[in-house]
One Martini backbone bead per residue (centre of mass of N, CA, C, O) as a GRO file, in nm:
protein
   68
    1UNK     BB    1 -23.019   8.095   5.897
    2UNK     BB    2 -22.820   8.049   5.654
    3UNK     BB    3 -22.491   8.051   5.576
    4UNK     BB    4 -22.321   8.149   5.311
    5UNK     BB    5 -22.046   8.056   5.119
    6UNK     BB    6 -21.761   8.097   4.940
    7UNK     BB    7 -21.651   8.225   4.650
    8UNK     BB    8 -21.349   8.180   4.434
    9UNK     BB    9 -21.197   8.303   4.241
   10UNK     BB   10 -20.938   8.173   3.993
   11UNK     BB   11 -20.728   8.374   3.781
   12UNK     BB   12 -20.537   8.278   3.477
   13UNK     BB   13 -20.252   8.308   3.247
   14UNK     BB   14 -20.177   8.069   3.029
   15UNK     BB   15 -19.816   7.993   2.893
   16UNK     BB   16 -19.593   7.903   2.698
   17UNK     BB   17 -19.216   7.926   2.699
   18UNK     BB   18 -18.995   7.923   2.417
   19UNK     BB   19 -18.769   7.854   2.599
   20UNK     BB   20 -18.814   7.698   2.876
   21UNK     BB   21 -19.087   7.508   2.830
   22UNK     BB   22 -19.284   7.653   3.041
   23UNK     BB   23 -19.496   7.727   3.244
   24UNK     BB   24 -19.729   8.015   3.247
   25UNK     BB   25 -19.845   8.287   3.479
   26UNK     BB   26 -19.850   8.615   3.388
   27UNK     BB   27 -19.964   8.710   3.640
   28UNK     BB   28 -19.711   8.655   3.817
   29UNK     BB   29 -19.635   8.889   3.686
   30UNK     BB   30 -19.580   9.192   3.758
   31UNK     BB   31 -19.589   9.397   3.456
   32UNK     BB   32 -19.858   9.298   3.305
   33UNK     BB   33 -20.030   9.537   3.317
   34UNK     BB   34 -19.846   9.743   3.240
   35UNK     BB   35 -19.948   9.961   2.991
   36UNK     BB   36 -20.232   9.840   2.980
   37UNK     BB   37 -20.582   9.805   2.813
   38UNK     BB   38 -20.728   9.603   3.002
   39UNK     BB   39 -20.935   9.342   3.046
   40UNK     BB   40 -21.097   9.073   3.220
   41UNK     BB   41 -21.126   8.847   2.915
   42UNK     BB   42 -20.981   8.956   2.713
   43UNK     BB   43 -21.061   8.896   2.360
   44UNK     BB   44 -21.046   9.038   2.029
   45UNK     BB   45 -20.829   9.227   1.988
   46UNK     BB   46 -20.590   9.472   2.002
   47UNK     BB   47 -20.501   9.453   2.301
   48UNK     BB   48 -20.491   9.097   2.284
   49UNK     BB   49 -20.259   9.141   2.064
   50UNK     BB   50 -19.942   9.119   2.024
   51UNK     BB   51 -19.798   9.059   2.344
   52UNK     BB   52 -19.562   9.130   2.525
   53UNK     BB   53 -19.362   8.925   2.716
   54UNK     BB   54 -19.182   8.772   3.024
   55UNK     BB   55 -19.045   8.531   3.140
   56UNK     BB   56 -18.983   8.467   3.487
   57UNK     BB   57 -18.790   8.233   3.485
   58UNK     BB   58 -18.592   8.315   3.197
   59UNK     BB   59 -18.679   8.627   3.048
   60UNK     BB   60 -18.831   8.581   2.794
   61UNK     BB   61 -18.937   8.700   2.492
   62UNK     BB   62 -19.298   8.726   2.389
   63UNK     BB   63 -19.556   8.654   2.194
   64UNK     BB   64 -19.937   8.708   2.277
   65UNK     BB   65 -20.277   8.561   2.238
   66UNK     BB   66 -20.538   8.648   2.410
   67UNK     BB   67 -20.774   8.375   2.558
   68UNK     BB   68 -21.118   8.255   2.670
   0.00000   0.00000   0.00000
């Protein structure tokens, strides 16, 4: 009997920087989850929408709604 190989998600949430104009991983943001009540994938919500982030490479601060 052959072994099944693994599949691995691999999750992203890019968007452009308006400060220093580069791409942004959210997710590797690490405080991007706290005090938020989302789900993986959540869009067109109120909780998805016009939410503040910080550019970990450069500071800035700016709002995203988030789409999946």
């Amino acid at each position: 009997m052959a072994t099944n190989l693994k599949a691995t998600w691999n999750i992203q949430l890019i968007t452009d920087c308006p400060g220093c104009k580069g791409s942004v991983d959210l997710l590797e943001y690490v405080d991007f989850w706290d005090g938020r009540d989302l789900e993986l994938g959540e869009h067109l919500t109120s909780a998805s929408k016009n939410l503040e982030v910080v550019c970990p490479d450069c500071g800035h601060r700016f709002y995203v709604d988030l789409e999946y």
